[in-house]
N, C-alpha and C positions, 0 to 999 in steps of 0.2 A: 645446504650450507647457508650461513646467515650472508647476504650482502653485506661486503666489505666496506669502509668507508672510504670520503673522498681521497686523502693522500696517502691511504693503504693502495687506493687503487692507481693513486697519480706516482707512486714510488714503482710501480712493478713495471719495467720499461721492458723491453723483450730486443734484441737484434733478431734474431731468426727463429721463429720457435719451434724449426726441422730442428734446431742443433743444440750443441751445450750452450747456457745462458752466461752471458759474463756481466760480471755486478755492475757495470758500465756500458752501454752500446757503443760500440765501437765508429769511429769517423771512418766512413767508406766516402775519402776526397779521391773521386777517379770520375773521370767525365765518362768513361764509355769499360766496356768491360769485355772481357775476352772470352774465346770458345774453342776448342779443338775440335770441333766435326763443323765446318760451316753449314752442311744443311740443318743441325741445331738451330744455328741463328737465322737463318729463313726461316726456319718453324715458328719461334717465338714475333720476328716482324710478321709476319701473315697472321698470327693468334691476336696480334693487337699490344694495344697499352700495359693492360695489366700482367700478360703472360709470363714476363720477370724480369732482370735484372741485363739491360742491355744497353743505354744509357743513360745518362744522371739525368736528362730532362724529361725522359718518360719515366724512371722509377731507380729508385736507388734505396741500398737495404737500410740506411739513416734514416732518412727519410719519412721509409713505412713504417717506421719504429715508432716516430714522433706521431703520425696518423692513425695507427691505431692505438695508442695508448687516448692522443685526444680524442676519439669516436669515444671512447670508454666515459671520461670525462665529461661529455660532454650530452651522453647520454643517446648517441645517436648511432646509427647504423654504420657508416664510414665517414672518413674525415679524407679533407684536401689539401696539402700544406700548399705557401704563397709564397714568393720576394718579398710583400710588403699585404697590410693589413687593405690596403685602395684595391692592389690585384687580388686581394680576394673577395671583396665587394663586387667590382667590376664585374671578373670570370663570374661570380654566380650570377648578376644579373644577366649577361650575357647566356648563360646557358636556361634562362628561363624566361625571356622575351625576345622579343623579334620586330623588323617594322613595322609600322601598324599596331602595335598593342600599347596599352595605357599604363600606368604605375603611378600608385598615389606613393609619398613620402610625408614624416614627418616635418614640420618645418623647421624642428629642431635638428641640424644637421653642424655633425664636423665641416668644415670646409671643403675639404677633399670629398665628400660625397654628397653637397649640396654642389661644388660647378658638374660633378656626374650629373647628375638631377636637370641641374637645367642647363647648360651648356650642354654635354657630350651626348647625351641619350637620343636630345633632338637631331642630331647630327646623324645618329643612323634609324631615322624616321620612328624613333621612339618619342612618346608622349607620356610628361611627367607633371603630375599635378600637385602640387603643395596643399594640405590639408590645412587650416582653418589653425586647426590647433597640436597637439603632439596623443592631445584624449583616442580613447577609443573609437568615442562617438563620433568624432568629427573625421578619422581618418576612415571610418565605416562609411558614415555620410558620402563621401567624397568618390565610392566605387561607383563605377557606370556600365555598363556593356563595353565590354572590350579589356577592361582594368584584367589582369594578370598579374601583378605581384602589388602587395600592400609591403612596406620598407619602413621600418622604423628602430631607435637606437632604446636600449634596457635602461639604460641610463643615461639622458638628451647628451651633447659637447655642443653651447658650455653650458646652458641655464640650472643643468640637471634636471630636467624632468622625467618621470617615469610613467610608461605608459600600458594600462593592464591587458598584458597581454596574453590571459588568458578568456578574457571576453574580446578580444581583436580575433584570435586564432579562430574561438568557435564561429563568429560570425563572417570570416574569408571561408572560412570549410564548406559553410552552408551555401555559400555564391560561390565556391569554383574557383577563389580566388588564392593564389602562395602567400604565405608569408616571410620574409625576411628580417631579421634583428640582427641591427650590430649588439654583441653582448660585449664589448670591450672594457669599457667603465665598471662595469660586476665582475665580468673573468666567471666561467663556471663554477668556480667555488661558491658566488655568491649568490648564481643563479644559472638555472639550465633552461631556456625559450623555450625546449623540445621537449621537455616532460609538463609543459604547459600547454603543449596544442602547437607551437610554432612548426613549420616546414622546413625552415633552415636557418643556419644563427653563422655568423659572421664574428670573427677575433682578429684585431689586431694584436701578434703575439709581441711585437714589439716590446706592448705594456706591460700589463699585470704578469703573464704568462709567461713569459721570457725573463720580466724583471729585474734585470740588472742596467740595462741601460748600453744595453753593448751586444743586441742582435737586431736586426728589421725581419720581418716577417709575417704571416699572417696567414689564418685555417679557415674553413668553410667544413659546415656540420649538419648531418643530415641523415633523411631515407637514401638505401641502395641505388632507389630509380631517379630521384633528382638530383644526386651529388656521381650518376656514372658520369653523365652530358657535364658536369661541373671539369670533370676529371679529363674527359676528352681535350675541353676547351680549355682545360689548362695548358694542358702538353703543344697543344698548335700553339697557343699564344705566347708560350714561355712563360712564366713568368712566374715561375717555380723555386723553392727557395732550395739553396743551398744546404749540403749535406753539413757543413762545420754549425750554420745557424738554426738547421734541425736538434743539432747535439746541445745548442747552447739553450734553445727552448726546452727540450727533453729537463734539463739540470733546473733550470729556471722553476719548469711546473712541479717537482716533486715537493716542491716548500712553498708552492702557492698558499696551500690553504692557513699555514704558518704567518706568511707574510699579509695575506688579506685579513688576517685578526688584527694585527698589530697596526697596519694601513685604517682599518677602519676603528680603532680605538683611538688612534691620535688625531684623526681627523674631529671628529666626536668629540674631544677636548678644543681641540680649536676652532670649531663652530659654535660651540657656547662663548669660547673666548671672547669673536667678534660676532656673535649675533647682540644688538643692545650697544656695543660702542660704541661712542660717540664720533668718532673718524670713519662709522661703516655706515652707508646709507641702507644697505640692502645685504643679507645672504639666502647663498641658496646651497641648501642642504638638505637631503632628503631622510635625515634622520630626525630633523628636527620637527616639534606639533608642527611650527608655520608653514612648515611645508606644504603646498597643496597639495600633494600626490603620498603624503604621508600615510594614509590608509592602505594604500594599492605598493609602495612599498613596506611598511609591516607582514603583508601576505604575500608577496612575492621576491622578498632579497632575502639574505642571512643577515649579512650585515650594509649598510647605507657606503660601503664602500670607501675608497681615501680621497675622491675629490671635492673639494671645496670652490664656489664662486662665489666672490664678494664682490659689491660696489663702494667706493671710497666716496664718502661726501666731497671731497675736494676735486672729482674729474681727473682727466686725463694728467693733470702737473702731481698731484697727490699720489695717482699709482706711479711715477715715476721716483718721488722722493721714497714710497714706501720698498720698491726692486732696489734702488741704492744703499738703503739700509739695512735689509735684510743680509745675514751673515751666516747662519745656518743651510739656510737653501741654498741653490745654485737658479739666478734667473738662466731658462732655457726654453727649447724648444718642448713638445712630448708631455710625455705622465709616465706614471706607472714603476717606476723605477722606486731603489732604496731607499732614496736622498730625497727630499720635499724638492720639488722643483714648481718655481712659480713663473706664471705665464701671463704675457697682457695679450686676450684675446682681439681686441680690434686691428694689434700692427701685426699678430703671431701666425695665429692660426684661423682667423678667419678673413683673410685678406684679398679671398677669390669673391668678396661680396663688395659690393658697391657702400660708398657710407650711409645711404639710403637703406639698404637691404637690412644692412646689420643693424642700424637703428631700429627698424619694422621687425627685427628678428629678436628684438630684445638684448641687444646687445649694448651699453653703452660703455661711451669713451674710458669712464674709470672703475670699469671691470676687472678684477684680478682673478683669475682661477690658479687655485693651489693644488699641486696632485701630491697629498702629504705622504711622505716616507715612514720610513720604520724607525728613525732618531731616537734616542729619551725623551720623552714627550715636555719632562719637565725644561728640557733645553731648548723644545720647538715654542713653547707657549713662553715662557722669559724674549726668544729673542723675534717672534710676531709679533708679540706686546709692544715691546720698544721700538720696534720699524714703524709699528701704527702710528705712535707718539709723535714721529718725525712728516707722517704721511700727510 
């Protein structure tokens, strides 16, 4: 039979599939679950983690609902569901270095996984090196003896960079070395790391995947033999998500690939809008020629996705006049949600860097990143216009 496509396959959720299917998986909210023969349930504690259903922080039937439909998605052997999109960074890095081993990163980093990076990693005798640049070649460059995981994001937070990662993959393979991507900014729809050569791809489902703006959570994707130790160290560590924000991502992904047209259509409109204006110093879009990474995204995304970074000629006073104007969006925290939500990266989200760091990282003061929604486009491009005017 012919391979189905993306949200034929993101729509077929399964609760159990010993049993009859119901067109909804069901919320199993129960922390722990019951037995009538107790040496049953010594059996399955002695078998281990996966043996079945015994309580909600080692495995729960929502749960494995939400994981293997993403293993599907995402193109990989099993999936790991998280609390949040950092616990599933973290627990994968965790289950694939140790003290004493090296880790390059992009220097293109969300906040939350550049203080990993260099804060917390050091802490347990891990060594983390910042690549030069977010390119292949420089994160290749940057491997030594000892290096074990190469870490990089599909599409940078915030510059947007994108980095080809299927010349990083072959070249870790041939030195011994894992791969890790966050693929959050793309969402599977718009790109799978794993059918590229990547080891393991990293989602906060919070975003795109979840969608709505009203779950935290986050998956880890992979081979059987690197995502079993992922799965161990989840359940000691905790930090598993819950069975009601399993069901809300489950809902969330069946209309991903829906909502990622539409995200990446109106973004695409409002990168033309403000690339060239005279109130924008700078965009970064990776749909557009200027891009530099514009080649290496053409052959490896579907679509350039819905976030937008702009710089405002007027600095830090100009993106504040521009958040006060805006009336369409909502200024917030995040991305990935319906609704355009705009962000001032310096005071928001990357606030775990020094003003030094974020300067050296490319970030300045009157940076706005926009994670554009699904709106009427002609509603979002009228009222950006007129915010710019005030900016």
């Amino acid at each position: 039979m012919e391979e189905r496509g993306f949200t034929t396959r993101a729509v077929r959720q399964e609760a159990d599939p010993r049993g009859a299917e119901p067109i909804s998986v069901p919320i199993y909210q129960s922390a722990t679950f019951g037995f009538e023969d107790p040496d049953e349930l010594a059996r399955w504690i002695r078998e281990g983690k996966d043996a079945g259903h015994v309580y909600t922080r080692w495995n729960n039937p929502t749960r494995e609902a939400l994981e293997r439909v993403m293993a599907g998605v995402e193109r990989g052997e099993r999936a790991v569901s998280f609390g949040s999109g950092m616990a599933a960074i973290t627990t994968a890095l965790a289950a694939l270095v140790e003290a004493g081993d090296h880790v390059v990163s992009t220097p293109d980093l969300y906040g939350g996984a550049f203080a990993l990076m260099t804060a917390i990693l050091p802490r347990w005798g891990i060594e983390a090196t910042l690549a030069p640049s977010h390119r292949a070649e420089d994160l290749i460059e940057a491997i030594r003896p000892g290096t074990k995981v190469v870490y990089t994001e599909t599409i940078a937070n915030p510059k947007l960079t994108v980095t080809d990662l299927a010349v990083l993959a072959e070249a870790c393979r041939e030195r011994g070395v894992t791969t890790v991507v966050d693929n959050t900014f793309a969402s599977p729809y718009l790109c799978t790391p794993l059918t590229l050569g990547i080891d393991v791809v990293c989602e906060s489902t919070t975003k795109y995947i979840a969608g709505h703006g009203d779950s935290v959570g986050g998956v880890v994707a992979g081979g059987a033999e690197a995502l079993h130790e992922v799965r161990e160290i989840s359940v000691d560590l905790g930090g598993i998500m819950s069975p009601f924000d399993a069901w809300l991502t489950m809902r969330g992904l069946q209309t991903l690939g829906i909502r990622m047209d539409r995200h990446s259509a109106n973004a695409r409109a409002l990168a033309e809008l403000l690339d060239g204006h005279e109130k924008v110093s700078h965009v970064w879009y990776p749909d557009l020629a200027s891009h530099p990474d514009h080649d290496v995204v053409a052959k490896q995304l579907r679509h350039a996705s819905g976030m937008i970074t702009f710089e405002l000629a007027g600095g830090l006073d100009a993106g504040r006049r521009f958040m006060e104007a805006v009336e369409v969006p909502i200024v917030a925290p995040s991305l990935g949600a319906t609704r355009t939500i705009v962000t001032h990266p310096a005071t928001v989200t990357h606030t775990q860097m020094t003003d030094e760091e974020r300067r050296a990282s490319g970030i300045p003061d009157g940076m706005i990143r926009l994670s554009v929604g699904i709106e009427d486009p002609a509603d979002l491009l009228e009222d950006i216009g007129r915010a710019l005017e005030k900016a």
